[in-house]
N, C-alpha and C positions, 0 to 999 in steps of 0.2 A: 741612366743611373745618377744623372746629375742631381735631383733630388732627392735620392735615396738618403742618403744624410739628414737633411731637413721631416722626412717621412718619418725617418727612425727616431727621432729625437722627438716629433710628436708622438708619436705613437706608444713611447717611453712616457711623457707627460700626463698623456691619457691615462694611461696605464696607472702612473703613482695617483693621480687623480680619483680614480676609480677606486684603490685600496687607501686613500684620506678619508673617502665619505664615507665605506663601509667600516673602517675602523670609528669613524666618529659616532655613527652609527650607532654602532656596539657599548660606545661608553656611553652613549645619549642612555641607553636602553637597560644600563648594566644592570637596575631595579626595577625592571618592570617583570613581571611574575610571568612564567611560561616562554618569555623569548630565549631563543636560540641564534647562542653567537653563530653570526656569518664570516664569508671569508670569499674573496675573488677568487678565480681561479684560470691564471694566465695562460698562453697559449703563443708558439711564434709566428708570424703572418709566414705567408708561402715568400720561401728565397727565389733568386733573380738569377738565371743562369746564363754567366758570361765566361767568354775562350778561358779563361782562369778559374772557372768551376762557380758553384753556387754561394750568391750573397745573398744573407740576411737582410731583413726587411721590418724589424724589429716586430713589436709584439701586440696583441690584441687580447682583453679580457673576453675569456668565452660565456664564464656567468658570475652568477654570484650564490656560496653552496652555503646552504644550513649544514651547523654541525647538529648531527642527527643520526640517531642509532636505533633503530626499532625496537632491536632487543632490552637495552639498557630501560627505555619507554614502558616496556610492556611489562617490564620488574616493577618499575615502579607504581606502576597503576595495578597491578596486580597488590605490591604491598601493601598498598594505600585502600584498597578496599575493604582486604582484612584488618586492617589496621583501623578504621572508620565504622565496619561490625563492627566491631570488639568492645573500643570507646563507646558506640551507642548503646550497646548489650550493658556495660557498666555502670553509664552513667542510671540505666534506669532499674536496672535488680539492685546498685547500689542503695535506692528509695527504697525498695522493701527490705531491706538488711539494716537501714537504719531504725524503722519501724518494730519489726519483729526481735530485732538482736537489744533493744531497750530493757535492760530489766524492770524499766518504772513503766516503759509504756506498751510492754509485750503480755499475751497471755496468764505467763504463769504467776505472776503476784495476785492477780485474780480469779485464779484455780484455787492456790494457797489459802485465798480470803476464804472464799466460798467454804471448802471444806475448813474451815478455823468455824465457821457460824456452822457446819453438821457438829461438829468437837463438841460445841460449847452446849448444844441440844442431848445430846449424847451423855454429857457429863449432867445435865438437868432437864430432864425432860419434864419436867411442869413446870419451867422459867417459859410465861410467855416472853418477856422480852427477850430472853436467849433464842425463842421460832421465830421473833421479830426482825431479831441481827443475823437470824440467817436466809432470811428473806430478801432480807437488804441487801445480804451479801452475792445473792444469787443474781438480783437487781442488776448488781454491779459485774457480775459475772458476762448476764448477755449483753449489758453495755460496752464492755471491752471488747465482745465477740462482734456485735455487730460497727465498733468504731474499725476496726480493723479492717472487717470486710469494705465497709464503706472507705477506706483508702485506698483498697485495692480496685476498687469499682472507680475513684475517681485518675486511679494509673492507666485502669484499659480504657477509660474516654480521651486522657491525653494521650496514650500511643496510638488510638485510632486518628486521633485529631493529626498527630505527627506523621503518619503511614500517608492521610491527605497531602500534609502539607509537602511531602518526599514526592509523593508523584504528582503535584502542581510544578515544585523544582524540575523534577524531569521531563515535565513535556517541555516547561520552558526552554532548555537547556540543549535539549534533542529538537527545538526549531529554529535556531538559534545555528547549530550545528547545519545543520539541512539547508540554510539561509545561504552559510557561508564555501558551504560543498560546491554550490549553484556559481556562488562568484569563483570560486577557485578552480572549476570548468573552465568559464569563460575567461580568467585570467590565461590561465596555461595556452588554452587558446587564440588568445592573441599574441602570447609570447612566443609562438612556435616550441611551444612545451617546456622553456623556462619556468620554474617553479617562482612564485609567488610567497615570497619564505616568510616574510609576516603573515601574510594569511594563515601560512601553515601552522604560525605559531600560536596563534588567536586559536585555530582550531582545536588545534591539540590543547592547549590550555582548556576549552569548554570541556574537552572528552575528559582531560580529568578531573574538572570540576562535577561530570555527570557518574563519572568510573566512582567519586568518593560517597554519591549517593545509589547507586547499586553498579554492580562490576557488569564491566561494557567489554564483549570481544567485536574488535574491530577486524574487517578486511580492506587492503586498498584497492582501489579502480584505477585503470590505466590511465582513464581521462583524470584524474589528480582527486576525485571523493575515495569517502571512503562510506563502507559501509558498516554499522555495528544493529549490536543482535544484545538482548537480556535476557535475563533467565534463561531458561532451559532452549534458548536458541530464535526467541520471540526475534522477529525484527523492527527494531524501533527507529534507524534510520538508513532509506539505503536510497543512494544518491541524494535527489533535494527531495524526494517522498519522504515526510515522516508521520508514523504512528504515533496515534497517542494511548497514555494509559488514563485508567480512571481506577479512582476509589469509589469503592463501592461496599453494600450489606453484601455480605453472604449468602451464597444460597440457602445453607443450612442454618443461620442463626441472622438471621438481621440486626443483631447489635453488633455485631462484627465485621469492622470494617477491611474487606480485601482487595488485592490486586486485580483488574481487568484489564485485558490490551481492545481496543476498540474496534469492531467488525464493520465492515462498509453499511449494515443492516444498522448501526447505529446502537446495538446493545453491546453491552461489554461478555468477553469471552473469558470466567473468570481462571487464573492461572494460580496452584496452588503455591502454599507458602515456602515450600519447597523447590520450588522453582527457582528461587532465586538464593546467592549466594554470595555476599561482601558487599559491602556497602550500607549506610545508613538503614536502606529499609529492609536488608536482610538480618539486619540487629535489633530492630523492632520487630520483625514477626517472627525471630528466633526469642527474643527475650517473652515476648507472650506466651507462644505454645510452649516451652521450656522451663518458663520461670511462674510467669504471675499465672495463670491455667491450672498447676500444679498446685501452687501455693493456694490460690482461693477454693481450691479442691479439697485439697488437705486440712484446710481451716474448716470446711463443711462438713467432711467425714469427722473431725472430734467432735462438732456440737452436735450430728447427728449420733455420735459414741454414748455423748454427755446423754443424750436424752433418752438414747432408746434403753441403756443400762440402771441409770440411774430412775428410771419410771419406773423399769422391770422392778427392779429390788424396792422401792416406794410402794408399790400398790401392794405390795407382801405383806408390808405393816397396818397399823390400826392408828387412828389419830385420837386426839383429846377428847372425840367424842363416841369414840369405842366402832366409829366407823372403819370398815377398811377403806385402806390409802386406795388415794387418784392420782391420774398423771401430776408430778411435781412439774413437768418444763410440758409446755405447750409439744404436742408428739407433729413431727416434722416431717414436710413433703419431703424437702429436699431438693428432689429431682427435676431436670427439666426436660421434654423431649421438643425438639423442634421439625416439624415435618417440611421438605423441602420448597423452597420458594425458588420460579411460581408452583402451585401447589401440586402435592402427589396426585397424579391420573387415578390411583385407586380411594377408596373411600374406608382405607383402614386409618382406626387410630394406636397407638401401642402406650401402656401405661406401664412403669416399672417401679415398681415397689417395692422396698428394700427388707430384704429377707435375712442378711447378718450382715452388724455392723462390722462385727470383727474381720469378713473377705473383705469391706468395701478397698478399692484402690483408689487413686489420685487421678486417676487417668477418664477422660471423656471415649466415648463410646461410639461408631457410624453403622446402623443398623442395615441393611437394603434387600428390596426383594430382586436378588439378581434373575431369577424364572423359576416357571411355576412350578410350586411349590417348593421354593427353594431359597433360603435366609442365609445371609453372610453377616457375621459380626467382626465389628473390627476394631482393637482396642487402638486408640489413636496414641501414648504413651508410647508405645515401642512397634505399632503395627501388627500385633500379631494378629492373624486372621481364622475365624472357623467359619466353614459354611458345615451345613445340611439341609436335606431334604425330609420330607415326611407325607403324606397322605393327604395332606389339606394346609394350608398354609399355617394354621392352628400348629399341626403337630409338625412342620418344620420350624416355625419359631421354639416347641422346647425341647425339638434337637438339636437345635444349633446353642439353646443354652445351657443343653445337657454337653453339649460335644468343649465348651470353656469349660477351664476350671473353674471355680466357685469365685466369684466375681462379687455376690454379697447383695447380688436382687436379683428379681426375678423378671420374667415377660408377660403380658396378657393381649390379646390381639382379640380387636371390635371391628367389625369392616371387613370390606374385602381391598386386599393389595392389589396393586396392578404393575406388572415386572417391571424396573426402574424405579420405582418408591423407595426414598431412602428417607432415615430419623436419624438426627445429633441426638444422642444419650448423653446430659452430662446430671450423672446419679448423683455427687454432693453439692454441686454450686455453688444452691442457691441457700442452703441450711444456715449457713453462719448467719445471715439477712435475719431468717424465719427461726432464730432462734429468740424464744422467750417463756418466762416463768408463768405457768396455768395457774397457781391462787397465789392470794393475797392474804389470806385469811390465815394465819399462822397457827389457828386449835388443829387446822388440816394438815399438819404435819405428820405422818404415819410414823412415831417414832416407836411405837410401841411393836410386839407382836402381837397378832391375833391370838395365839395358844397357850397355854401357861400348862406345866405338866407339874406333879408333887408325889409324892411318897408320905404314904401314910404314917402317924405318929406313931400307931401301933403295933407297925410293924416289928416283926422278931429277928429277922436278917439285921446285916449290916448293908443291902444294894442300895444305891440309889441310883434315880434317874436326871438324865443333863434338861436345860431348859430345851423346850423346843425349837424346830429349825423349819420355816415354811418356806419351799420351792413354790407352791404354785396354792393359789385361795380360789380355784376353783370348784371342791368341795364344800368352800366355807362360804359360797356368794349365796343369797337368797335365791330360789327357797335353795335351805341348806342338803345335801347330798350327804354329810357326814353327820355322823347321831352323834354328837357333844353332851354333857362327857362321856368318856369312857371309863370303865375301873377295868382294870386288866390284875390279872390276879395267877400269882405265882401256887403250881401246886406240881409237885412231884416232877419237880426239870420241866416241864412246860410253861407258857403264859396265854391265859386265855382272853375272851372279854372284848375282843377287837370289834370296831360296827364295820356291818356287815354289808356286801358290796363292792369291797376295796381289798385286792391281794396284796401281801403283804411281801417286804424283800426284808431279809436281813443280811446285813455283812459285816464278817467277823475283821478283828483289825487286822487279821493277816492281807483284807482284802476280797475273801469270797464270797460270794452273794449266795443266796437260796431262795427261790421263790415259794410262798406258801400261798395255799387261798383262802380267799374273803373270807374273813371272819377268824382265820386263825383255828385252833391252836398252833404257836410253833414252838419251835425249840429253844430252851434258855442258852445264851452263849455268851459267855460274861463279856461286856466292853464291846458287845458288837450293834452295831446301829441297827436300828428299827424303822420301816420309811412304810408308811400305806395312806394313801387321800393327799399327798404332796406336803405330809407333815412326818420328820422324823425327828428323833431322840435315843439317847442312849441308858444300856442300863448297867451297869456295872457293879460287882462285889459278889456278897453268897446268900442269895433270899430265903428263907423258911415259908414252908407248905403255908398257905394262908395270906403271904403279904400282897399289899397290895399297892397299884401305883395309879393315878388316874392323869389324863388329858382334859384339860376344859379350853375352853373359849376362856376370850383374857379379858370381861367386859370393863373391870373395874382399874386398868392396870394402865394409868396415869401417870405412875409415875415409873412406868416402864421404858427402857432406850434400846431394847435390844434391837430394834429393825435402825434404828439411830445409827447403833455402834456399824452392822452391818454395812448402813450407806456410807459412812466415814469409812469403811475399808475399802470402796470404791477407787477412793485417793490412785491405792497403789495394787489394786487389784488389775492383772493382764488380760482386757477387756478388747483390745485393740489390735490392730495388723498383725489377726489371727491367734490372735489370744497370746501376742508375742510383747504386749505393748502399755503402760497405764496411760492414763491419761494428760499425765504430765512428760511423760518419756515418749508420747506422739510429738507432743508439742515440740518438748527439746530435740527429738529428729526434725521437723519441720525445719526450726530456727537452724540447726544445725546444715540442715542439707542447703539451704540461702546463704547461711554464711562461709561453707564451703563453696558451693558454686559462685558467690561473691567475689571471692579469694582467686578463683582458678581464673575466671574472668578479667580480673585486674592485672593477675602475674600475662598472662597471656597478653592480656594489651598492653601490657608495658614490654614485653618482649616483642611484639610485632612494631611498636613505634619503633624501636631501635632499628626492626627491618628495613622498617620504611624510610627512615633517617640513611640508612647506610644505601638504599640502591638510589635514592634522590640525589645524594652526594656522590657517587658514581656518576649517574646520568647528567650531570654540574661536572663532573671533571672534565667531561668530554663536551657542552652544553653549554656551560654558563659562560659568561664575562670574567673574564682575568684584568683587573685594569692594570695592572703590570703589563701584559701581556702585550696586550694593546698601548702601552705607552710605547712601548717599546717599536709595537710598528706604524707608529707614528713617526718617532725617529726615523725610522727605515725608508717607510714612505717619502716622508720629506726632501730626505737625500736623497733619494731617486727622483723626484721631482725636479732635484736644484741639479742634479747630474743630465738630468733629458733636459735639460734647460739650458746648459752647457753645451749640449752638442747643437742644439737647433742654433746657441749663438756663434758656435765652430761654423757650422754649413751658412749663418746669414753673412759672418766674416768674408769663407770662401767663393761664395757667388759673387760679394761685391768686389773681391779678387779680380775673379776674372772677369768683370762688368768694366773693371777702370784698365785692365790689359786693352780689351778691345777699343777701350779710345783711341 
């Protein structure tokens, strides 16, 4: 036991020694991002057991511990992923909200124009410069449709480009990790399973630098790695094996760039967008299919509204050259289908044609032939699914699009399917692109009508009839179907005279119809409409036996606007998402649903920073550097130093004690 004094006094030394360096340590480190304060953790040597019981033997450092808490960790990579969605979802529908939400640089001021140059035809219909300024105005119509679209075309090249450059970061990131798994093996291993707490912290720091570009669920390994897993449970590093992902085209679109986790086969295995959830690249393929998808959707179905209504109501009328109207706007595909790459086993094509603008939805479409004779449709907007079957693959594609609601086109199927065949429907797209104006020629403005109706001077009644109203000039297209004029002639409560051919409907203004046949006679009914050959008119008041009212063709009628006025009620006629909607109040829901979803996106991201702020600050309380703290057991340390320094010079005193006895 002569030593023991001298042992304890080193071993006190070592001891403060050991808690000098690890505090200095800590303040070496106090800004370095991801470290985790350390801390000794002392232990007393085995005591000395003499006739007067057990002496101490002073103390020994057993390690040195990371302050470290998995749970606090796992908050905050958790926060920090939704927290990094969110922001990225932000930062890029906020682009389309500042686009669309412009009153100088949005839609509607050139909705506005446009119809100001029908007005101003309407108010003069033989002003050519007035068909001139609204030509222009139209001009300007599909150049604002198509600037628009082309911004949104050049948002999904940079999100695809960003979606790359997210999984460049993440393989890098996840080898990096896998690198350091390998050393932190072999550390622990020579430490006799002493942890390696910078390593650890270097590690942990990659994991949230890769948790902020998608959310990483980690497991630990007894040997000191760890393993983590993405999306839907993918594993991208376990021990020092890591996986990589790739960006890749789509199966079903090859402009669309998606996730693939990489097969020992060397092709990518692609993982849907759903698959993953927080993080960078879950905010870019949520703001795609959510935001810009919809919206370049939605911009397609108006200019597919614009064209397919306003042609309908155009070619009703008659132009400066007594011709009937022709398409005013170039009439539009639209649609795209893309058959699956690499290519469907069967040798069917499918075309889909759009049957009413008013069903069309916003939403993209996944067709597939699940077995034979058997179609699954599937709207991708909210997932709802119909299958059927039918007789022949023919008559299961139009049960399955008899079994949807009225979606606002139709199917045609060329080829034969082969089970597995599947098509991306996306019905508006590509419209806003392919929208543009068919003439130039401003006499071909149909602002006139076809029909002109009159009431004879000599007549002895007071009736008269309203100008005429043309649904459809398919009796009036060459050769003509309808014998022009007519004289219809009032006698004893009846009117006769009608051409022959053509049943007649009349409906009184209570509302009741009555069908008569070709050729009439029917019954007088004062103020109730007259419709046979897609032309009606009204006749109204009290006629005498003899009067009479005639129908012509309108050759000479120049200076006619009635199809003019007609296209100007276009404006604010409910033409759209089901006849619920004009033209302009699509619009302003568009902008509107952007700048609401704008809003919710921003409040939310700013409410999830805070989360993130508050469990990071948790995870620091317990984590970080206190340079207080540590000043403090520098102090402590010190004095324990200069106290175990004390005793070794106690114990060198008493040896040399009893050194100079024995002389």
């Amino acid at each position: 036991m002569g030593n023991s004094v001298l042992s304890i006094g080193i071993s006190g030394v070592n001891a403060a020694q050991a808690g000098l360096v690890t505090t200095g340590h800590n303040i070496s480190n106090a800004s370095t991002e991801g470290y985790s304060r350390q801390q000794i953790v002392q232990g007393t040597n085995l005591p000395v057991y003499s006739g007067a019981g057990y002496f101490g033997q002073g103390t020994n450092v057993q390690t040195v511990k990371r302050a470290y808490n998995s749970y606090l960790d796992q908050q905050v990579l958790t926060a920090n992923a939704s927290f990094n969605e969110l922001d990225t979802y932000y930062t890029q529908i906020k682009q389309i909200d500042d686009v669309f939400g412009d009153p100088a640089a949005g839609l509607s001021p050139a909705i506005q124009g446009f119809f100001d140059g029908v007005q101003s035809v309407a108010a003069n219909a033989t002003s050519v410069p007035a068909r001139q300024s609204m030509i222009s105005q139209s001009q300007a119509l599909v150049s604002r449709f198509q600037t628009l679209d082309g911004r949104i075309n050049e948002l999904r090249d940079l999100v695809n480009g960003e979606i790359s450059g997210t999984v460049t970061e993440i393989n890098s990131t996840a080898k990096q990790i896998g690198e350091l798994n390998q050393r932190i093996i072999l550390a622990t291993g020579l430490a006799n399973g002493s942890q390696p707490n910078d390593l650890l912290d270097q590690r942990a720091q990659l994991i949230s630098q890769l948790n902020d570009q998608v959310r990483v669920n980690t497991i630990a390994n007894d040997d000191g790695s760890v393993n983590i897993f993405v999306g839907n449970g993918q594993p991208l590093v376990i021990g020092a094996s890591v996986s990589t992902l790739t960006a890749q085209p789509a199966r079903e679109d090859l402009s669309r760039t998606v996730v693939a986790i990489q097969l020992p086969t060397g092709s990518g295995q692609e993982l849907p967008d759903a698959a993953f959830s927080g993080g960078k690249l879950s905010g870019l393929l949520n703001f795609r299919a959510q935001s810009l998808d919809p919206v370049q959707n939605g911009l397609g179905r108006l200019a597919l509204g614009i064209t397919e209504t306003f042609n309908a109501q155009h070619k009703l009328g008659q132009d400066l050259n007594g011709v009937l109207g022709v398409d005013y706007f170039t009439p539009l595909v639209g649609r795209t289908i893309y058959p699956n790459t690499p290519p469907n086993a069967g040798t069917a094509t499918i075309d889909v044609p759009i049957s009413s603008v008013s069903d069309l939805t916003t939403s993209d479409y996944s067709l597939t032939y699940t077995a034979a004779n058997t179609f699954q449709l599937v709207r991708k907007s909210d997932a709802q699914v119909w299958t059927a079957s039918g007789a022949s693959p023919a008559a299961a594609l139009s049960a399955v699009l008899a079994a949807a609601p009225a979606q606002g086109f139709s199917m045609t199927l060329t080829g034969a399917p082969a089970v597995g065949d599947s098509f991306l429907i996306q019905p508006t797209r590509a419209a806003a692109n392919q929208f543009s104006v068919a003439i130039n020629d401003p006499t071909l403005i149909a602002a006139a009508a076809p029909i002109r109706t009159s009431a004879t001077n000599a007549n002895a009644g007071n009736a008269s009839i309203t100008q005429g109203v043309v649904s459809s000039v398919a009796s009036l297209t060459p050769p003509p179907a309808l014998a022009l004029p007519a004289t219809l002639t009032y006698s004893a409560g009846n009117i006769s005279g009608f051409p022959a051919g053509f049943p007649i409907t009349v409906t009184t203004p209570a509302g009741v119809s009555t069908g008569y046949p070709a050729g009439g006679p029917i019954t007088y009914s004062d103020g109730a409409k007259i419709a046979f050959g897609g032309i009606s008119f009204t006749i109204s008041g009290t006629p005498k036996n003899g009067d009479t009212f005639t129908v012509d063709r309108n050759p000479g009628g120049v200076a006619d606007s009635r199809n003019a006025v007609l296209l100007g009620q276009l404006q604010q006629a409910k033409t759209l998402v089901g006849n619920s909607s004009s033209y302009q109040s699509t619009y302003a829901q568009l902008v509107g649903d952007i700048g609401s979803r704008t809003r919710e996106v921003q409040v939310t991201s700013q409410s999830q920073k805070v989360v993130a702020e508050r469990a990071k600050d948790a995870q620091q309380s317990l984590a970080g550097v206190n340079l207080d703290e540590e000043a403090a057991n520098l102090v402590r340390y010190q004095q324990a130093y200069q106290a175990a320094g004390k005793v070794m010079q106690v114990a060198s005193t008493l040896f040399n004690e009893i050194l100079a006895i024995g002389r």
